[in-house]
PyMOL Python script that loads the backbone (N, CA, C, O; Angstrom):
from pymol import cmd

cmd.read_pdbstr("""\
ATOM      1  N   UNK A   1     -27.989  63.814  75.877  1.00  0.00           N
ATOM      2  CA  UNK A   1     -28.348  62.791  74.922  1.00  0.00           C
ATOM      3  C   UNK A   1     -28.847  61.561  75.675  1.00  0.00           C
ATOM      4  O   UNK A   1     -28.157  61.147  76.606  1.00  0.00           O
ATOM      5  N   UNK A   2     -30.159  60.844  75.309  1.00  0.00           N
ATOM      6  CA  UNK A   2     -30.645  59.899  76.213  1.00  0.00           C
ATOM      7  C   UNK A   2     -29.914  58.286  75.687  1.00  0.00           C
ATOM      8  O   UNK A   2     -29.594  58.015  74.530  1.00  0.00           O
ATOM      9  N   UNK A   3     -29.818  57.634  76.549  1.00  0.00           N
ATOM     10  CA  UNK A   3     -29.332  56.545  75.710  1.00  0.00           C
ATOM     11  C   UNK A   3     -29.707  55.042  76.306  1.00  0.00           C
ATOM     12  O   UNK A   3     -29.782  54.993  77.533  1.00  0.00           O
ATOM     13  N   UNK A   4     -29.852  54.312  75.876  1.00  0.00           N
ATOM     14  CA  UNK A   4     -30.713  52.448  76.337  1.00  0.00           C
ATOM     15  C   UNK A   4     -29.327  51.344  76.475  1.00  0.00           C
ATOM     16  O   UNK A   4     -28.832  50.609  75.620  1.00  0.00           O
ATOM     17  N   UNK A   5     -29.016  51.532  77.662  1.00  0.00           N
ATOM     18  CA  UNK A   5     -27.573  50.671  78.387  1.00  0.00           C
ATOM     19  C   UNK A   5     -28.547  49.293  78.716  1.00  0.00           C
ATOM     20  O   UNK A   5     -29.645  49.282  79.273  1.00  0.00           O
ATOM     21  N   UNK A   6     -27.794  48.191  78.200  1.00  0.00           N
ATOM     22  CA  UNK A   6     -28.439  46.594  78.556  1.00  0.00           C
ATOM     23  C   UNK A   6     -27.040  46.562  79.762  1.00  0.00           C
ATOM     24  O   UNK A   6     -25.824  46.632  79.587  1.00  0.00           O
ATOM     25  N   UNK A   7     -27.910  46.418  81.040  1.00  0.00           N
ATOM     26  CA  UNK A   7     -26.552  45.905  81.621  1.00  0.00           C
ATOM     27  C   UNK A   7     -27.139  44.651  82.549  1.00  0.00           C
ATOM     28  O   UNK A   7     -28.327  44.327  82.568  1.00  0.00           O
ATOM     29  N   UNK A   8     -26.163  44.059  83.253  1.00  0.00           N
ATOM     30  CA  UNK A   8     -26.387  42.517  83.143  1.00  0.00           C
ATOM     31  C   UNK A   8     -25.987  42.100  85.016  1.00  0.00           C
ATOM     32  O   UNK A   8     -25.934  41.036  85.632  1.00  0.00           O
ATOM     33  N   UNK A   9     -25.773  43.560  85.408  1.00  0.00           N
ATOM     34  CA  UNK A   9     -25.284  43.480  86.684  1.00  0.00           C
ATOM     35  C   UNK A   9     -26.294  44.203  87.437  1.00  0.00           C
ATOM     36  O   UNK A   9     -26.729  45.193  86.849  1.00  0.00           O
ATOM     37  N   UNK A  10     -26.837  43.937  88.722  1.00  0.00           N
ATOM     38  CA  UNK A  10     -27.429  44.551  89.392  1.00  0.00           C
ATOM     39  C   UNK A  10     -26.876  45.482  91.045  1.00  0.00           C
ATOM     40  O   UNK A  10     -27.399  46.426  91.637  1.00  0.00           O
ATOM     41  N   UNK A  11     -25.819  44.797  91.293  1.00  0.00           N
ATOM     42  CA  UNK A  11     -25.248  45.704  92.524  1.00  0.00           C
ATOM     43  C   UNK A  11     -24.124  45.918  92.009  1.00  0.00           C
ATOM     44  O   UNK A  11     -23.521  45.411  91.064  1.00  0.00           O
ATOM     45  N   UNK A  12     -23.845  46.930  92.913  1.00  0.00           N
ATOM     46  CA  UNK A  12     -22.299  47.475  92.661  1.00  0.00           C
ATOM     47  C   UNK A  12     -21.133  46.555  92.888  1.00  0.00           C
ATOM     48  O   UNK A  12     -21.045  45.421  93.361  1.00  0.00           O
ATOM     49  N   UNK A  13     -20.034  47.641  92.266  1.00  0.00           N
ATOM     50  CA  UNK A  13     -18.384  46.512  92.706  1.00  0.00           C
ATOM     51  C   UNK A  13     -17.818  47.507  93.606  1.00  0.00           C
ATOM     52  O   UNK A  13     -17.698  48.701  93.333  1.00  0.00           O
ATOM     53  N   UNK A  14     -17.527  47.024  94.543  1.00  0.00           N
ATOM     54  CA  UNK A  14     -16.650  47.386  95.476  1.00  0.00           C
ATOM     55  C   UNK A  14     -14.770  47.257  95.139  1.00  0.00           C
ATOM     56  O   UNK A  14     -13.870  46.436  94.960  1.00  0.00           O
ATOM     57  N   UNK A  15     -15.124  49.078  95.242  1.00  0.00           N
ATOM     58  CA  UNK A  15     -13.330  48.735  94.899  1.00  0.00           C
ATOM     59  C   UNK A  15     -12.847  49.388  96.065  1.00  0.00           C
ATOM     60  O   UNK A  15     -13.536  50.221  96.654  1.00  0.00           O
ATOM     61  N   UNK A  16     -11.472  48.997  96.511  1.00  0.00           N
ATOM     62  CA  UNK A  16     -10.794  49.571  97.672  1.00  0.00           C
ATOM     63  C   UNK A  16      -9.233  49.835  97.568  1.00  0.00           C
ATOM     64  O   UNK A  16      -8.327  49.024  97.375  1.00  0.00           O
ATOM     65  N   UNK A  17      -9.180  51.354  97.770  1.00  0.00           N
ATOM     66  CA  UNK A  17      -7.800  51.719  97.866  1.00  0.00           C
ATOM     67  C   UNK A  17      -7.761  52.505  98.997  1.00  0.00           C
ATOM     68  O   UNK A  17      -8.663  53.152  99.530  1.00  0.00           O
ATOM     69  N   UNK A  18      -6.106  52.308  99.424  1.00  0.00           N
ATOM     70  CA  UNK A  18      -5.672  53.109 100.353  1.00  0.00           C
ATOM     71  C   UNK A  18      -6.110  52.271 101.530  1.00  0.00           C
ATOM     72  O   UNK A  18      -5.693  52.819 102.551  1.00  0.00           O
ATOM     73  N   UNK A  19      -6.920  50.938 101.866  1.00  0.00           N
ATOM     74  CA  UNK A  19      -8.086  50.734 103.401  1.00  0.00           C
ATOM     75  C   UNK A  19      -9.326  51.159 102.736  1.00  0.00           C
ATOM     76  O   UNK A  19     -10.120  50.243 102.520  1.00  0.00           O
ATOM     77  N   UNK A  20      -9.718  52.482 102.315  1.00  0.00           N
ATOM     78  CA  UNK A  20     -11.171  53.040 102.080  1.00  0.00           C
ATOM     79  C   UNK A  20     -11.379  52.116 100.721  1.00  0.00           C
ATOM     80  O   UNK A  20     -10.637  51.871  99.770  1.00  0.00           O
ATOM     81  N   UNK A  21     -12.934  51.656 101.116  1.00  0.00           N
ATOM     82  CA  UNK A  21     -13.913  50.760 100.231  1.00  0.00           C
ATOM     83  C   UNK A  21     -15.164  52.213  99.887  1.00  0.00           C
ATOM     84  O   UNK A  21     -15.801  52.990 100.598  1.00  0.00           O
ATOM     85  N   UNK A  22     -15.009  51.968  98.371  1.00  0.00           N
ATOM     86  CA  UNK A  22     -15.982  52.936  97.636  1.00  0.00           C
ATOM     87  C   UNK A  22     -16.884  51.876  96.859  1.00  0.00           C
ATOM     88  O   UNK A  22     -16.412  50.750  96.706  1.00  0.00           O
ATOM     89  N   UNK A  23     -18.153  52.163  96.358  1.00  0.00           N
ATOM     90  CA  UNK A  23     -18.758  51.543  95.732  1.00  0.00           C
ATOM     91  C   UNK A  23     -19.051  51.858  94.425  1.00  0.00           C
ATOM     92  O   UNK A  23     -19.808  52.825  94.351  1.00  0.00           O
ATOM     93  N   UNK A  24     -18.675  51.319  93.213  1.00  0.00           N
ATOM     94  CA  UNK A  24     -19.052  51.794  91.717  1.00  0.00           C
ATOM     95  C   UNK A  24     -20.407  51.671  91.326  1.00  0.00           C
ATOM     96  O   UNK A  24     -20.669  50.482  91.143  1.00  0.00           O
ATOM     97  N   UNK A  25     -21.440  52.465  91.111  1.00  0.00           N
ATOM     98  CA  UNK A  25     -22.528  51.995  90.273  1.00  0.00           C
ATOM     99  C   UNK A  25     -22.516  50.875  89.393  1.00  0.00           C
ATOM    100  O   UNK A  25     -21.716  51.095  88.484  1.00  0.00           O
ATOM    101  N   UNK A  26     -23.143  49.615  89.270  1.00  0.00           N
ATOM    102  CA  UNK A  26     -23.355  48.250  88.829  1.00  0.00           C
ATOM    103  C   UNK A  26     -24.463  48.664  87.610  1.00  0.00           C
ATOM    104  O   UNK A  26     -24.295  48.166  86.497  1.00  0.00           O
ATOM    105  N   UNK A  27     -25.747  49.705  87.879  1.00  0.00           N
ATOM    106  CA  UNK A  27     -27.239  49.230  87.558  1.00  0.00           C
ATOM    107  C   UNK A  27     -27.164  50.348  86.889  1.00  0.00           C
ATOM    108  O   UNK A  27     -28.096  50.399  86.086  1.00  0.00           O
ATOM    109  N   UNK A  28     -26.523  51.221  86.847  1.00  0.00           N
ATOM    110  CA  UNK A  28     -26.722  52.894  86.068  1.00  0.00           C
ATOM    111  C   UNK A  28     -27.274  53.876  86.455  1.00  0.00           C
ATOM    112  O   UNK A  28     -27.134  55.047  86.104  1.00  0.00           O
ATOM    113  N   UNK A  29     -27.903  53.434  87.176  1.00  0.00           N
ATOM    114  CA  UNK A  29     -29.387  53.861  87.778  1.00  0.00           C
ATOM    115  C   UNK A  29     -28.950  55.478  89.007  1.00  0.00           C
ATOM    116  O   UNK A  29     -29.525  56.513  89.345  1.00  0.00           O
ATOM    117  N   UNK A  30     -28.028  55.008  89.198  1.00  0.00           N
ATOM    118  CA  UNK A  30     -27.538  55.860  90.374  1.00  0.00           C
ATOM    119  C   UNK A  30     -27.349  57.446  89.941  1.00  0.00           C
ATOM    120  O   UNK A  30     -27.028  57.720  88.785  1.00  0.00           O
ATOM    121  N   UNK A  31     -27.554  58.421  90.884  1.00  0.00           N
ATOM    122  CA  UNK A  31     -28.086  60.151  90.587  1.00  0.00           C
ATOM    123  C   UNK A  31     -26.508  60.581  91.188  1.00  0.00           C
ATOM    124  O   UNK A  31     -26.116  61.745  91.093  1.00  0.00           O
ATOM    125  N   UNK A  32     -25.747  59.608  91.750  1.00  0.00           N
ATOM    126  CA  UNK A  32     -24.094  60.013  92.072  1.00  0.00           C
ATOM    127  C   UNK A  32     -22.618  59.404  91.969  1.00  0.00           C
ATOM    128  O   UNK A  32     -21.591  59.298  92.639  1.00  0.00           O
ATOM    129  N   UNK A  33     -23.441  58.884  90.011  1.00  0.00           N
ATOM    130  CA  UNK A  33     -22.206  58.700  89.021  1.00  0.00           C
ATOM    131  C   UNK A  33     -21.053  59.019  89.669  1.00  0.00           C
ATOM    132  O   UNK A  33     -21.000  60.026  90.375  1.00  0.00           O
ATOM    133  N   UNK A  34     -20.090  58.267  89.514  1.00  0.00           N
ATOM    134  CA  UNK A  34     -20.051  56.983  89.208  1.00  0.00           C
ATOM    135  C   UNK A  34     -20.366  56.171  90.678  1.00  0.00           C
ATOM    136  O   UNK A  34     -20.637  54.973  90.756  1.00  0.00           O
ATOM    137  N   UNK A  35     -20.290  56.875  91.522  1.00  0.00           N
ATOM    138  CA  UNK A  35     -20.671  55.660  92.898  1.00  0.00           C
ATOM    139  C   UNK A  35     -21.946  55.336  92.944  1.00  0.00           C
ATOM    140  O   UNK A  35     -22.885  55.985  92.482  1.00  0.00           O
ATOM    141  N   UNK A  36     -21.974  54.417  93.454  1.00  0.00           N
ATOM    142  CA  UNK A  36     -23.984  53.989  94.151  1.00  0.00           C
ATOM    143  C   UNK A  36     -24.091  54.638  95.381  1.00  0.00           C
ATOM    144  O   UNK A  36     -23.273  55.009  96.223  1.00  0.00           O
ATOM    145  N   UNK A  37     -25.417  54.687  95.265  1.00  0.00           N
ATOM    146  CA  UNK A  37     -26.489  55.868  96.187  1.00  0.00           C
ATOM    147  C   UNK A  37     -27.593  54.423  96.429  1.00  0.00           C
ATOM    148  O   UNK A  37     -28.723  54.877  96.606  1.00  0.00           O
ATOM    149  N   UNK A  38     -27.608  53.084  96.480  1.00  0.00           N
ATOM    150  CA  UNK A  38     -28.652  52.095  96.687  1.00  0.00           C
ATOM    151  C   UNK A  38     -29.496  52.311  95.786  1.00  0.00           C
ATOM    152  O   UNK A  38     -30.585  51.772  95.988  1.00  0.00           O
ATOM    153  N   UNK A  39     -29.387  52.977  94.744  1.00  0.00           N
ATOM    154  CA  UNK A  39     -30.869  52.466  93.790  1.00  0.00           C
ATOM    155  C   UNK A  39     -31.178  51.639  93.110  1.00  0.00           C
ATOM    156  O   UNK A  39     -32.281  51.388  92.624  1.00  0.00           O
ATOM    157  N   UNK A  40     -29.741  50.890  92.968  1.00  0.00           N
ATOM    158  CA  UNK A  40     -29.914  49.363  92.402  1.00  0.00           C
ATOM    159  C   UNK A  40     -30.743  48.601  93.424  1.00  0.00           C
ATOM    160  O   UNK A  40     -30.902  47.449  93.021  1.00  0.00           O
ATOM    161  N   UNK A  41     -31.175  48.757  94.289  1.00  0.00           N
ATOM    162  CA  UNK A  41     -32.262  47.999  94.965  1.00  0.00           C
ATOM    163  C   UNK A  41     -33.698  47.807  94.408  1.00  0.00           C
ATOM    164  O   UNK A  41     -34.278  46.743  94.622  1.00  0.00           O
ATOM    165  N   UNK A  42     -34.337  48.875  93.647  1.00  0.00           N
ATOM    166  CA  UNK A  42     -35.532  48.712  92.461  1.00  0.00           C
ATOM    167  C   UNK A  42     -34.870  47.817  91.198  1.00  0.00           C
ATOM    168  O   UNK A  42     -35.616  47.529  90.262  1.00  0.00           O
ATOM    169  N   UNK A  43     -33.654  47.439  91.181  1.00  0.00           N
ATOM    170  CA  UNK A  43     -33.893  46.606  90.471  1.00  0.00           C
ATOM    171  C   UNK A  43     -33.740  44.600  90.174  1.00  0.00           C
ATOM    172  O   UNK A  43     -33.581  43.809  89.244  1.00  0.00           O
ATOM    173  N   UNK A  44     -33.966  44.607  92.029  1.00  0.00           N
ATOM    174  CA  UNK A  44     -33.957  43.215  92.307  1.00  0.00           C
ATOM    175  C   UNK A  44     -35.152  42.528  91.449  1.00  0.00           C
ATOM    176  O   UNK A  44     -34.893  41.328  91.544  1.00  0.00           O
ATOM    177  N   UNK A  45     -35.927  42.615  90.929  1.00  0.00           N
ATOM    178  CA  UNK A  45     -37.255  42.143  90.834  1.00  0.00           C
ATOM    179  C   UNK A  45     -37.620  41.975  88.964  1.00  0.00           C
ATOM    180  O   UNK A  45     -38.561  41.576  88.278  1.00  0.00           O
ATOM    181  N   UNK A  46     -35.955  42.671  88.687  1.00  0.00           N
ATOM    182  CA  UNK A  46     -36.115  42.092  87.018  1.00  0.00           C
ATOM    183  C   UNK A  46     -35.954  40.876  86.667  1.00  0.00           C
ATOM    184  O   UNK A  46     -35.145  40.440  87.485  1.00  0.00           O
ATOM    185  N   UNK A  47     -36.110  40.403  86.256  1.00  0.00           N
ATOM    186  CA  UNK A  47     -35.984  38.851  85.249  1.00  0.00           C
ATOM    187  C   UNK A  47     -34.376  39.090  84.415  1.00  0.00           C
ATOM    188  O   UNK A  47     -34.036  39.880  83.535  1.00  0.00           O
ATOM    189  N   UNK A  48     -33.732  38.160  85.056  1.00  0.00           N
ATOM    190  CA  UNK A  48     -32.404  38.131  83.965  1.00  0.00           C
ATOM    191  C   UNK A  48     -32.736  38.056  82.432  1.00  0.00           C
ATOM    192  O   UNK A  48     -33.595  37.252  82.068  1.00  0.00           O
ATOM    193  N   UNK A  49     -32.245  38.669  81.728  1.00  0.00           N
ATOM    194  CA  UNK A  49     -32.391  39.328  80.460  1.00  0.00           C
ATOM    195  C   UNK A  49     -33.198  39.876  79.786  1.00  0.00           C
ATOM    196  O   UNK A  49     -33.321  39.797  78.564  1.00  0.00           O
ATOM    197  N   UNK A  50     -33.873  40.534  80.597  1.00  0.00           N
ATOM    198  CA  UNK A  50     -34.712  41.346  79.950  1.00  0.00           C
ATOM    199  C   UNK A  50     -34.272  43.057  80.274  1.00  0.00           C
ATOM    200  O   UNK A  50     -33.521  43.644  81.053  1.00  0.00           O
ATOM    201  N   UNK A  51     -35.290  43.450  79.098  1.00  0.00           N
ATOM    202  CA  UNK A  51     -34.501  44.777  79.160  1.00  0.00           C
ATOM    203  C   UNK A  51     -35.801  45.850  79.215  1.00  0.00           C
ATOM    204  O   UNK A  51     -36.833  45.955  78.553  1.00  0.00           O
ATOM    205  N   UNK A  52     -35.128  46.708  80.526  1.00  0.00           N
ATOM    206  CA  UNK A  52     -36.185  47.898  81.407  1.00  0.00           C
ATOM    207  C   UNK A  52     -35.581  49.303  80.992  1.00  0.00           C
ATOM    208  O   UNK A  52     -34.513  49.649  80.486  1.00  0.00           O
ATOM    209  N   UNK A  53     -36.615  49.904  81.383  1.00  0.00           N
ATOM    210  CA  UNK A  53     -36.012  51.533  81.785  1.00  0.00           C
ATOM    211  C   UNK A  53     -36.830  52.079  82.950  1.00  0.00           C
ATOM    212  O   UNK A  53     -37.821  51.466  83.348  1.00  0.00           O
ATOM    213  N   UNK A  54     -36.462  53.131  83.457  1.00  0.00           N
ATOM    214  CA  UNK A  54     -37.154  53.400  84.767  1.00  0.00           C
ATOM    215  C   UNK A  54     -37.384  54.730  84.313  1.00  0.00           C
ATOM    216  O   UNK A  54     -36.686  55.119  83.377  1.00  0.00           O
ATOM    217  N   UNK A  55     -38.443  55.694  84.923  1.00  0.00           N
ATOM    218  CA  UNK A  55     -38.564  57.042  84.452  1.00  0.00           C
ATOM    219  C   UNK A  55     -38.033  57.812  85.923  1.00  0.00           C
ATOM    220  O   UNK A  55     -37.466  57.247  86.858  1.00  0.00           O
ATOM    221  N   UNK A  56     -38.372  59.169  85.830  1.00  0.00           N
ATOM    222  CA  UNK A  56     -38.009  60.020  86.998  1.00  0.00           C
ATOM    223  C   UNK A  56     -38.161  59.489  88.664  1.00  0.00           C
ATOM    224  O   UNK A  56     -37.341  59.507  89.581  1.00  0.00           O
ATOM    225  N   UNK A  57     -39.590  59.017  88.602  1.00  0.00           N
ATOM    226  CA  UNK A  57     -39.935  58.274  89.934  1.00  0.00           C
ATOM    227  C   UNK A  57     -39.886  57.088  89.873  1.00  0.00           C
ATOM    228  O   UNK A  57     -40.774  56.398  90.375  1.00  0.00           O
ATOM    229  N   UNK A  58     -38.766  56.536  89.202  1.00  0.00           N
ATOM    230  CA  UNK A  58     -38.315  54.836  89.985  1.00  0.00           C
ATOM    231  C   UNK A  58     -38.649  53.967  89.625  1.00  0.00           C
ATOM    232  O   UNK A  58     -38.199  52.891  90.020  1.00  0.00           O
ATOM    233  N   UNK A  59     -39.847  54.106  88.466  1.00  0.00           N
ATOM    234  CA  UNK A  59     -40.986  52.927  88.176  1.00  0.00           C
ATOM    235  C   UNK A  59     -40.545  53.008  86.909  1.00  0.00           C
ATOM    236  O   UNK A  59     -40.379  53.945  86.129  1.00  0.00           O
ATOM    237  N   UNK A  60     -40.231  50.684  86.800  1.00  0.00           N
ATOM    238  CA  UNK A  60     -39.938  50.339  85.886  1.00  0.00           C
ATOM    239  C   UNK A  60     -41.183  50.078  84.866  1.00  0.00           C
ATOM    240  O   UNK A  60     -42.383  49.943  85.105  1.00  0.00           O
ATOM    241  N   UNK A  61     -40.309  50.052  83.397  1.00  0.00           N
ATOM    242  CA  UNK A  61     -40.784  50.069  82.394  1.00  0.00           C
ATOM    243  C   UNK A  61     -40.044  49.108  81.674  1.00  0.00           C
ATOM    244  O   UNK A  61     -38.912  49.397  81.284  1.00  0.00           O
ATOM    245  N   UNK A  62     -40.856  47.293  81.302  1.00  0.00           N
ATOM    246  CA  UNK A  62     -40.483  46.349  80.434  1.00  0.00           C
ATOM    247  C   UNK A  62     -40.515  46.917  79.337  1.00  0.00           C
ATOM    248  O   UNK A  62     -41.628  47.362  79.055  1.00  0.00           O
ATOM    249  N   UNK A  63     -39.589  47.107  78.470  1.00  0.00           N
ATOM    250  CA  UNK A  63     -39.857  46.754  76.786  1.00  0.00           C
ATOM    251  C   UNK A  63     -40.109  45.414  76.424  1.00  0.00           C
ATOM    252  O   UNK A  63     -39.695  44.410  77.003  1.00  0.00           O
ATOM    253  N   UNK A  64     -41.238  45.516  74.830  1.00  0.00           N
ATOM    254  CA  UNK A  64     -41.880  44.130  75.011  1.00  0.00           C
ATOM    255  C   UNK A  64     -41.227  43.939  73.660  1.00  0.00           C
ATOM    256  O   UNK A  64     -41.979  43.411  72.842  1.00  0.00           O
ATOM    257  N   UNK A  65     -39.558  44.349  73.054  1.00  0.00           N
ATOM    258  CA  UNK A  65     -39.341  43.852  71.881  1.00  0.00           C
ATOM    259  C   UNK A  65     -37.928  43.687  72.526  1.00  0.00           C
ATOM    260  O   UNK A  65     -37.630  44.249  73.580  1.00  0.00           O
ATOM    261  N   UNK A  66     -37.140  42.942  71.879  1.00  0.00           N
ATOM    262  CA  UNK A  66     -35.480  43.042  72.097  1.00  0.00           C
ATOM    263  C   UNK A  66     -34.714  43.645  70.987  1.00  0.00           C
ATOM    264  O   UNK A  66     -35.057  43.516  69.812  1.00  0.00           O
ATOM    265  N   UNK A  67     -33.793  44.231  71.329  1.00  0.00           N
ATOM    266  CA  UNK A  67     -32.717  44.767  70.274  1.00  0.00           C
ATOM    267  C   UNK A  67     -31.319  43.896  69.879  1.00  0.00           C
ATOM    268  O   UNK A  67     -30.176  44.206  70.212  1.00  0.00           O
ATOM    269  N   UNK A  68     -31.609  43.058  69.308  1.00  0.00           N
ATOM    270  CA  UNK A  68     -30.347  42.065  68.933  1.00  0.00           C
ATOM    271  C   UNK A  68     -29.200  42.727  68.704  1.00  0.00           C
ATOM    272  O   UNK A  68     -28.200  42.010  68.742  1.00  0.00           O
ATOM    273  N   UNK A  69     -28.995  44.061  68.441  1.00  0.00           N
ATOM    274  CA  UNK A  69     -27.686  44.698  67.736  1.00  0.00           C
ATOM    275  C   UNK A  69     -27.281  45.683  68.796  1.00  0.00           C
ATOM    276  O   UNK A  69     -26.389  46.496  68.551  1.00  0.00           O
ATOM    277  N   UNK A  70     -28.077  45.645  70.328  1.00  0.00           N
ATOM    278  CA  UNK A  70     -27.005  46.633  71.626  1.00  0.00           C
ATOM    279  C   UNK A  70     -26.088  46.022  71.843  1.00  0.00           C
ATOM    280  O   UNK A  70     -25.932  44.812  71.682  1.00  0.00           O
ATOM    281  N   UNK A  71     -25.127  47.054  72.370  1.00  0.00           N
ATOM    282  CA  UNK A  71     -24.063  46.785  72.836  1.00  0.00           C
ATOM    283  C   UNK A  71     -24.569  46.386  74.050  1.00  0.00           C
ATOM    284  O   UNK A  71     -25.582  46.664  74.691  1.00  0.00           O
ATOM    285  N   UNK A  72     -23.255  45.389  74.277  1.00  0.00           N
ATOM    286  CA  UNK A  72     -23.467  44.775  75.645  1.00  0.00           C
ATOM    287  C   UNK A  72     -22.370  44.449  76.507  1.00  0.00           C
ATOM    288  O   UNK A  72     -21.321  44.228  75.900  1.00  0.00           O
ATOM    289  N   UNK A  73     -22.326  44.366  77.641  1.00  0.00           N
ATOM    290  CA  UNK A  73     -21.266  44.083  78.702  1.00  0.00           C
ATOM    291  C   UNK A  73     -21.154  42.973  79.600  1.00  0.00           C
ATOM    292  O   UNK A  73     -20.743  42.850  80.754  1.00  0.00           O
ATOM    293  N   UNK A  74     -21.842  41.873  78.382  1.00  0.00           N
ATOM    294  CA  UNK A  74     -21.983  40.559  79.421  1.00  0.00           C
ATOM    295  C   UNK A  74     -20.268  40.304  78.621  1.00  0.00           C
ATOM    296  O   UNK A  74     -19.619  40.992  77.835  1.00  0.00           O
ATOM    297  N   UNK A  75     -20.048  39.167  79.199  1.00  0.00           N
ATOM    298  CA  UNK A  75     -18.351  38.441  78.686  1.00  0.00           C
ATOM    299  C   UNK A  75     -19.037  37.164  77.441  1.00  0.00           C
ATOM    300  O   UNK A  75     -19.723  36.228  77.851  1.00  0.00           O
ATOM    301  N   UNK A  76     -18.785  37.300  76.284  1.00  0.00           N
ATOM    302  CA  UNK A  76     -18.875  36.687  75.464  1.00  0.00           C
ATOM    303  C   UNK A  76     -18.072  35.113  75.331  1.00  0.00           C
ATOM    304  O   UNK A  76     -17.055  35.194  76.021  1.00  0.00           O
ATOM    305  N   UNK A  77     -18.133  34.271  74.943  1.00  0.00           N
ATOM    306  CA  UNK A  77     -16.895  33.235  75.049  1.00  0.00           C
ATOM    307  C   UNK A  77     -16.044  33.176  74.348  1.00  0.00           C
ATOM    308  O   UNK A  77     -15.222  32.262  74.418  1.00  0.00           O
ATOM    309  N   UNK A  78     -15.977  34.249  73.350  1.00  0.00           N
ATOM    310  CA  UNK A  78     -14.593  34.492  72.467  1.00  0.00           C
ATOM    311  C   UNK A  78     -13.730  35.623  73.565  1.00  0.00           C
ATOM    312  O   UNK A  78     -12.532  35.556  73.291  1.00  0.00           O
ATOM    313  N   UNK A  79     -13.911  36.319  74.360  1.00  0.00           N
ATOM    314  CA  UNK A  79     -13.091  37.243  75.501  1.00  0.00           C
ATOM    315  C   UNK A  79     -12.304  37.178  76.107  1.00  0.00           C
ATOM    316  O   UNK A  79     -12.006  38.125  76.836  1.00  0.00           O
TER     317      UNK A  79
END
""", "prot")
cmd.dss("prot")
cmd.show_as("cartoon", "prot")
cmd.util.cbc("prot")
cmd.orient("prot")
């Protein structure tokens, strides 16, 4: 099922247990869920809030409308 994630983060979070530091996918983007593989690096070059998709080979795609009613994972000020 395909689906349009607004997310608001571009690099990963580093979490660490045990000593060992793993990296969580930040951008979605990544082919080795749930860790990052660096492909959040194609997406230094977005404009904060706007909303992309990328196809098979990497290359982004602006949408030129917004969806007021996605879900989202920024922190609201009621949170």
């Amino acid at each position: 099922m395909a689906r349009l994630v607004k997310r608001y983060r571009s690099r990963p979070y580093a979490v660490t247990i045990g000593g060992e530091t793993k990296y969580i996918c930040g951008c979605g983007l990544s082919s080795t869920q749930p860790f990052c593989n660096g492909t959040h690096k194609i997406t230094q070059t977005e404009a904060p809030g706007t909303l992309s998709w990328y196809d098979q080979d990497g290359q982004r795609h602006d949408t030129p409308d917004s969806f007021p009613d996605i879900c989202s994972d920024e922190q609201t000020k009621d949170a």
